[in-house]
C-alpha positions as CSV (number, residue, x, y, z in Angstrom):
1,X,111.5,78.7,-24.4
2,X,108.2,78.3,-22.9
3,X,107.2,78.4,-19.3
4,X,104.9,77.8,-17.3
5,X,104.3,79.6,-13.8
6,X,103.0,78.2,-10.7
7,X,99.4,79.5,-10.2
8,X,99.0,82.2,-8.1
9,X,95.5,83.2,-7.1
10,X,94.6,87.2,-7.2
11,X,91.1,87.6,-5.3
12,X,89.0,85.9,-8.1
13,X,91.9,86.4,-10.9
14,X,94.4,83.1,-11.3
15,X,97.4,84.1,-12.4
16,X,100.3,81.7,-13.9
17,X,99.6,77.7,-15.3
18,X,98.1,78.3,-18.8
19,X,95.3,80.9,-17.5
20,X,95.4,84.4,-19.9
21,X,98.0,87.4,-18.8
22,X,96.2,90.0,-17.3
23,X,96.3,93.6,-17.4
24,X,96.7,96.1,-14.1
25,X,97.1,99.7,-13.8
26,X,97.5,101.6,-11.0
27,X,95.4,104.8,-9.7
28,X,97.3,108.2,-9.9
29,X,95.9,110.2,-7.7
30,X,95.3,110.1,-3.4
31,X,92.3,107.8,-2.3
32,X,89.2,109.7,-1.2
33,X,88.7,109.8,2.5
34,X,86.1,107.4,4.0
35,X,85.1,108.1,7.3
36,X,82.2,105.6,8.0
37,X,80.4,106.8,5.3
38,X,80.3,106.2,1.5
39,X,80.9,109.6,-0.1
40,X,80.0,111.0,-4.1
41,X,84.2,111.1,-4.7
42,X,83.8,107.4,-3.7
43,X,81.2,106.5,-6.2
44,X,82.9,108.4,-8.6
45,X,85.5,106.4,-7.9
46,X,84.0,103.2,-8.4
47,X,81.9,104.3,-11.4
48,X,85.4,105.0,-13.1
49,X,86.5,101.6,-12.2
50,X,83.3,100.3,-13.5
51,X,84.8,101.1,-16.8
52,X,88.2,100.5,-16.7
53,X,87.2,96.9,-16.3
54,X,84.8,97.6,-19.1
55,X,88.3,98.7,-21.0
56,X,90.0,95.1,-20.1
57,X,91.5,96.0,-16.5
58,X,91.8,92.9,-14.6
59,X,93.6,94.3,-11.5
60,X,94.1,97.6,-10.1
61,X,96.7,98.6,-7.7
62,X,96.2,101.7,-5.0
63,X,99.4,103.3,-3.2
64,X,98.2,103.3,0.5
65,X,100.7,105.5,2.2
66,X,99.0,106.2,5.4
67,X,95.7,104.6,7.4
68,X,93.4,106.6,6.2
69,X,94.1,105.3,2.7
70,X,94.1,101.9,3.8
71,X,90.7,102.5,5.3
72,X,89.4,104.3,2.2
73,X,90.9,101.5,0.0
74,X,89.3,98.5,1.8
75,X,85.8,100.8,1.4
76,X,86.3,100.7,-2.6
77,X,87.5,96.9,-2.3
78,X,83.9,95.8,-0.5
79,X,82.4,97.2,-3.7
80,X,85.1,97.0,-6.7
81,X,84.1,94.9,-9.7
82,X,87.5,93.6,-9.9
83,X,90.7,92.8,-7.5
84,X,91.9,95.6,-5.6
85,X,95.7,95.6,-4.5
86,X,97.5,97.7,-2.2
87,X,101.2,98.9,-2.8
88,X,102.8,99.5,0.7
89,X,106.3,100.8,0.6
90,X,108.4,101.2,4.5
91,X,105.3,100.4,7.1
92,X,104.6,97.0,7.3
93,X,101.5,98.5,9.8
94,X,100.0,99.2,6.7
95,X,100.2,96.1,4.8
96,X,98.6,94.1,8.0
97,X,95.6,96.9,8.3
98,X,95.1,96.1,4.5
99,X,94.3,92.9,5.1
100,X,91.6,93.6,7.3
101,X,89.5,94.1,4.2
102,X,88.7,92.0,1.1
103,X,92.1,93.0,-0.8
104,X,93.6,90.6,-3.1
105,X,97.2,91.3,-2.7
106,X,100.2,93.6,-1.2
107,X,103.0,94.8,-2.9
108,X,105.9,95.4,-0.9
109,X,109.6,95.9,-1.9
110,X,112.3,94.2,-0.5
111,X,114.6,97.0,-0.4
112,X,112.6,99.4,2.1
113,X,110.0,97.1,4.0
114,X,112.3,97.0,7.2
115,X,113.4,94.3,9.9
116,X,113.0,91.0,8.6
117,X,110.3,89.8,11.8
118,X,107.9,92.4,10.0
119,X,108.1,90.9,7.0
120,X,106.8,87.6,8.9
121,X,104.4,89.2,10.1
122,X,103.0,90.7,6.6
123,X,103.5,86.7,5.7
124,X,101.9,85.4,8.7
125,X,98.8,87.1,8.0
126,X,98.5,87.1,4.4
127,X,98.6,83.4,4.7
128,X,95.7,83.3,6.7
129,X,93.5,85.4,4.7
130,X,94.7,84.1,1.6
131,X,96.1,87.2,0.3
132,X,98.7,86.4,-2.6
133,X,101.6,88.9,-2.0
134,X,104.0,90.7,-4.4
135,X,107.7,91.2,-4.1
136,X,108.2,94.0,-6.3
137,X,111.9,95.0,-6.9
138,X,113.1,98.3,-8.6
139,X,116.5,98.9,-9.6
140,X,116.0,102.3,-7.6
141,X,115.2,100.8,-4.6
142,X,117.5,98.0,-3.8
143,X,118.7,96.5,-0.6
144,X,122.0,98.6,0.6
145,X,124.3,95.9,0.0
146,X,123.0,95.5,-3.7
147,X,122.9,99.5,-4.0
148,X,126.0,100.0,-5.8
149,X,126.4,96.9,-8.3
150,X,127.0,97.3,-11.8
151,X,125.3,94.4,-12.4
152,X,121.8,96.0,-12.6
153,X,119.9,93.0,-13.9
154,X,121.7,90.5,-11.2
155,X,121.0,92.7,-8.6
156,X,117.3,92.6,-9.1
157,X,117.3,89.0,-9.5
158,X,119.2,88.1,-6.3
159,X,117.1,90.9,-4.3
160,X,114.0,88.9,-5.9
161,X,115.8,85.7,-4.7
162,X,116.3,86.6,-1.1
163,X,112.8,87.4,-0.1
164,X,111.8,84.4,-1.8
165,X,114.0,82.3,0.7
166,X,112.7,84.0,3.6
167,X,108.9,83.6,2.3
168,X,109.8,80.2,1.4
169,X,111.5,79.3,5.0
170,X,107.7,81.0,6.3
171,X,105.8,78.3,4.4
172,X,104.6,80.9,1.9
173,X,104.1,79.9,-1.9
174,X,101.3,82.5,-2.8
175,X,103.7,85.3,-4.5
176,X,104.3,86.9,-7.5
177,X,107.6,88.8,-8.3
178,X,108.3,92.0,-10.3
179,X,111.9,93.0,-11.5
180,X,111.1,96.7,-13.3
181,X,113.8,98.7,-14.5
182,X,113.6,101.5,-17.1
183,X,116.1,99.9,-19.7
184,X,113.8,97.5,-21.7
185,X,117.1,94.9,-22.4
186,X,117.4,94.8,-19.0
187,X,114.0,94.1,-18.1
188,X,114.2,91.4,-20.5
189,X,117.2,89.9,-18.9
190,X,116.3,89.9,-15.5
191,X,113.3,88.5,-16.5
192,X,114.2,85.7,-18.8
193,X,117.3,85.2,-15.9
194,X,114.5,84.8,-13.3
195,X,112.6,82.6,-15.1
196,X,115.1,80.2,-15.8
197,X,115.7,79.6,-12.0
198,X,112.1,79.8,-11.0
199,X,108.4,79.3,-11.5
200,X,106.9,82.0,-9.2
201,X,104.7,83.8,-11.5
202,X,105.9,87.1,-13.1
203,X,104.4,90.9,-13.4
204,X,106.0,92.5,-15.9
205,X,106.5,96.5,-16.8
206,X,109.3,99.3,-17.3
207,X,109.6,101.7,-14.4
208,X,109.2,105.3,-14.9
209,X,109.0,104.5,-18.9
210,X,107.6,108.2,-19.6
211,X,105.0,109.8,-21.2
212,X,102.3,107.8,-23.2
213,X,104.5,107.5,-27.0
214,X,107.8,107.0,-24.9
215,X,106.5,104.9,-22.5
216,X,104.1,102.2,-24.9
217,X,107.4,102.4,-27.0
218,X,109.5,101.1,-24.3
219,X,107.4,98.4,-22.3
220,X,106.4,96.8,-25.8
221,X,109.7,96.3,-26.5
222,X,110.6,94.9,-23.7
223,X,107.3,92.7,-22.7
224,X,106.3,91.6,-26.8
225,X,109.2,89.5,-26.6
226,X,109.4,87.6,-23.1
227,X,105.5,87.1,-23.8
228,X,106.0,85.3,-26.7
229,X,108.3,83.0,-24.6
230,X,105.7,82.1,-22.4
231,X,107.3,84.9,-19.6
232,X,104.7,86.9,-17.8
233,X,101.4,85.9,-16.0
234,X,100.3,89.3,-15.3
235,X,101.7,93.2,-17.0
236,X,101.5,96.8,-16.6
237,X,101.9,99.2,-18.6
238,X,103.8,102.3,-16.7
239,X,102.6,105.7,-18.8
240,X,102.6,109.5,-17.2
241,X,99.5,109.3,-18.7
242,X,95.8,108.3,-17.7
243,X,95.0,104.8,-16.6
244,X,92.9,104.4,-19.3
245,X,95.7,104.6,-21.4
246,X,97.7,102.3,-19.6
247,X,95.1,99.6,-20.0
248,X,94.3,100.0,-23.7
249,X,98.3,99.6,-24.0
250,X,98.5,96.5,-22.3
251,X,95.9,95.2,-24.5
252,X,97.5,96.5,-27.5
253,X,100.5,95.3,-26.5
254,X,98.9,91.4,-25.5
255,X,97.6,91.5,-28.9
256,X,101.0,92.6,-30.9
257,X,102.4,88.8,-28.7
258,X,99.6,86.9,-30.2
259,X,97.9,86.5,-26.8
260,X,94.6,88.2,-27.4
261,X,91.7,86.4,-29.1
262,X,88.7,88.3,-28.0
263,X,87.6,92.2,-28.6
264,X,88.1,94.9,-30.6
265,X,91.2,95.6,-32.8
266,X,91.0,99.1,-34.6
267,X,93.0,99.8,-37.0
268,X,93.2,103.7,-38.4
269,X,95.0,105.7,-40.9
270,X,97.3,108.8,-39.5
271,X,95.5,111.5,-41.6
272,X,97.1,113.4,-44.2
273,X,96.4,116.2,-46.7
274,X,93.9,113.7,-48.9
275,X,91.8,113.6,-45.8
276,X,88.6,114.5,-46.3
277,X,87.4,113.0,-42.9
278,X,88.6,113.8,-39.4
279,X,89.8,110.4,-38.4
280,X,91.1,111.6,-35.3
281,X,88.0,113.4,-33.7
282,X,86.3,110.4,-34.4
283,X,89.0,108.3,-32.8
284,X,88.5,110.5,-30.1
285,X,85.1,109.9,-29.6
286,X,84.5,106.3,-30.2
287,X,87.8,104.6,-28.8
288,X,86.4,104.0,-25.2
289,X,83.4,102.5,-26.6
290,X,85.2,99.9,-29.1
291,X,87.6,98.7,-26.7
292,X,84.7,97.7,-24.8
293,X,83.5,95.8,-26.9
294,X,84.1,91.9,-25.7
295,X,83.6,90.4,-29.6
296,X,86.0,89.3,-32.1
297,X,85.7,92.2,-34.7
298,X,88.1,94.4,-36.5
299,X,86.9,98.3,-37.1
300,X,88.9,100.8,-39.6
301,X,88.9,104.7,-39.2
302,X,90.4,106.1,-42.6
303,X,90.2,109.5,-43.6
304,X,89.7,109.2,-47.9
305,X,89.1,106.8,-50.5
306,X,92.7,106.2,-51.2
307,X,92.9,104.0,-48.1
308,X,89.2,103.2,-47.2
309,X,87.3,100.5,-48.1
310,X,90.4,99.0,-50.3
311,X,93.1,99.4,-48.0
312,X,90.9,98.0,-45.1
313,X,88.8,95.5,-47.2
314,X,89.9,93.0,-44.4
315,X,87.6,95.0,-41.4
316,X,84.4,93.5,-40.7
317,X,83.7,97.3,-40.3
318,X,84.8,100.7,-41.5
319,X,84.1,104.1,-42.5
320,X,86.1,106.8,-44.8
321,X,85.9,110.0,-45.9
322,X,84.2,110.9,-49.7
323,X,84.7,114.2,-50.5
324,X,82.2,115.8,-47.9
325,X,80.4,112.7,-47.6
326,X,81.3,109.4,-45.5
327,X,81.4,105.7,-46.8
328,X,80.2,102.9,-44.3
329,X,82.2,99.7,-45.6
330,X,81.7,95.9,-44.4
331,X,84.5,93.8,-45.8
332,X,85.6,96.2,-48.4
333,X,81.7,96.8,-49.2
334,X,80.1,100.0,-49.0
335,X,76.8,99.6,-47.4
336,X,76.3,103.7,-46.3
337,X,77.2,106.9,-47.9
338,X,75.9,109.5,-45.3
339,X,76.7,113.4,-44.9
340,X,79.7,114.2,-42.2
341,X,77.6,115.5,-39.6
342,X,75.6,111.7,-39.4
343,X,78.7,110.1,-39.6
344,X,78.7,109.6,-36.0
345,X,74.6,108.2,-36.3
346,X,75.3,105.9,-39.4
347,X,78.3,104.0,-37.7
348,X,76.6,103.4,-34.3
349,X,73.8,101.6,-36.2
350,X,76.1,99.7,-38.4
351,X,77.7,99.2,-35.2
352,X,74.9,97.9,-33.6
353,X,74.3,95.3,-36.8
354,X,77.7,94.1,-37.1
355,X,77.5,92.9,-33.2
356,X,74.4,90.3,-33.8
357,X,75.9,88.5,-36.8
């Protein structure tokens, strides 16, 4: 099966048709206040969104639980690099102070939104701003009749279904839907169910999936295979860890579905008693850097010459350890043999060269 989704447009991020599947996250902690005037926790703020769309982040979603957020959130939006959604749970208020400012979209779940003339109202306006909306359904947070069902994965689905009608019956074609449950089979099924029915483009993730090796675990079993199918115009990847994380996962995960074409893919040994280099301190200090990197090219971390320039003859560039030296390898070639403590000197210039070829 192969779908394709209805285009949705996400401030200046298309989602659906044949365009690429993007990657959110979400912020984890309170927005800062803004009170008229921009503040140094608000330019921190944007400075670290600054790089997380230098990591790959294509959206970024904000809870906005009160007015004050809403107001701090459309601040950051005037400013952000990329599309800025709100995620409004129980006052609709919200949702229509939101779109007072340049946000992209509002997330708001069927099951605890309220009456269904405030709904309308979140329609009626988000049509004429041009704000795409999402309907994001959790298996926790159901309407009351669908509470109770056994039937987890049809329960999602049909709460999906309803607001879909009543946006429909409002004119109003600009939506993306989210079914997230923490079983990854059943995220699978009430996705691939969904898509058989409809072509309202999908966001994709695993609620509460847990901490970082638990929760990459669990959403890329569930999202590598409905993205090979063609399911999925937009994903995030739900870690109790740091956004960062959750952004270099969705990549990682883009790339194990044969979606990704461009950037970096690193590829590392997992260190063992033959190591004679520290591939994980170096890991540490150079991931953020290579996953910024926007060209095609494959980098190896291996810690001895049992797996280095052999093992990872395929990387356009690598480095192992030698005993207490370090080997700088292109293509299996050694091209550097530096002490440890310029290891970090040597790279960055190879680096540097491998990026203008």
């Amino acid at each position: 099966m192969h779908r394709t989704a209805r285009i949705v447009k996400v401030g200046n991020v298309l989602m659906g048709g044949d365009f690429p599947v993007s990657v959110q996250t979400m912020w984890k902690s309170p927005l800062p206040r803004f009170e008229g005037q921009w503040t140094a926790e608000l330019q921190a703020l944007l400075d670290r969104i600054d790089r997380l769309a230098g990591l790959g982040c294509d959206v970024l979603r904000f809870a906005v639980p009160d007015e004050t957020s809403a107001d701090s959130l459309g601040a950051i939006a005037s400013k952000s690099p990329i599309p800025l959604v709100a995620d409004i749970h129980f006052d609709w208020r919200l949702a229509l102070r939101c779109m007072e400012y340049p946000i992209a979209k509002i997330r708001i779940n069927p099951g605890n939104i309220g009456a269904r003339w405030k709904t309308a109202e979140v329609v009626a306006k988000a049509k004429d701003k041009g704000v795409a909306l999402r309907i994001g359904v959790n298996a926790g947070s159901l309407p009351p009749d669908l509470t109770d069902s056994r039937d987890q994965v049809g329960s999602c689905v049909e709460a999906a279904e309803r607001e879909i009608a009543e946006f429909e019956a409002l004119g109003f074609d600009q939506v993306l839907v989210s079914m997230k449950l923490n079983e990854p089979s059943q995220v699978e099924a009430a996705n691939r169910l969904f898509a058989s029915r409809h072509d309202y483009p999908l966001h994709l993730g695993v609620t509460e999936a847990g901490p970082l090796i638990a929760g990459v675990a669990r959403n890329a079993s569930a999202l590598v295979p409905l993205l090979r199918e063609g399911i999925g115009a937009t994903l995030r990847v739900s870690l109790s860890d740091s956004v960062e994380s959750e952004v270099i996962a969705g990549r990682e995960i883009l790339a194990c579905a044969g979606l990704v074409k461009k950037g970096v893919r690193i590829v590392s040994c997992p260190r063992c008693g033959r190591a004679s280099f520290d591939t994980h301190a170096f890991l540490a200090c150079w991931s953020d850097r290579l996953y910024t990197l926007k060209e095609p090219i494959e980098i190896a971390v291996m810690g001895c010459v049992v797996n280095g320039p052999g093992e990872a003859r395929h990387a356009e560039l690598g480095i192992t350890g030698a005993g207490s030296q370090v080997l700088i390898f292109r293509k299996g070639e050694i091209v550097r043999r530096v002490e440890a403590a310029d290891a970090n000197k040597a790279f960055g210039e190879e680096l540097a060269k491998a990026l203008v070829r």
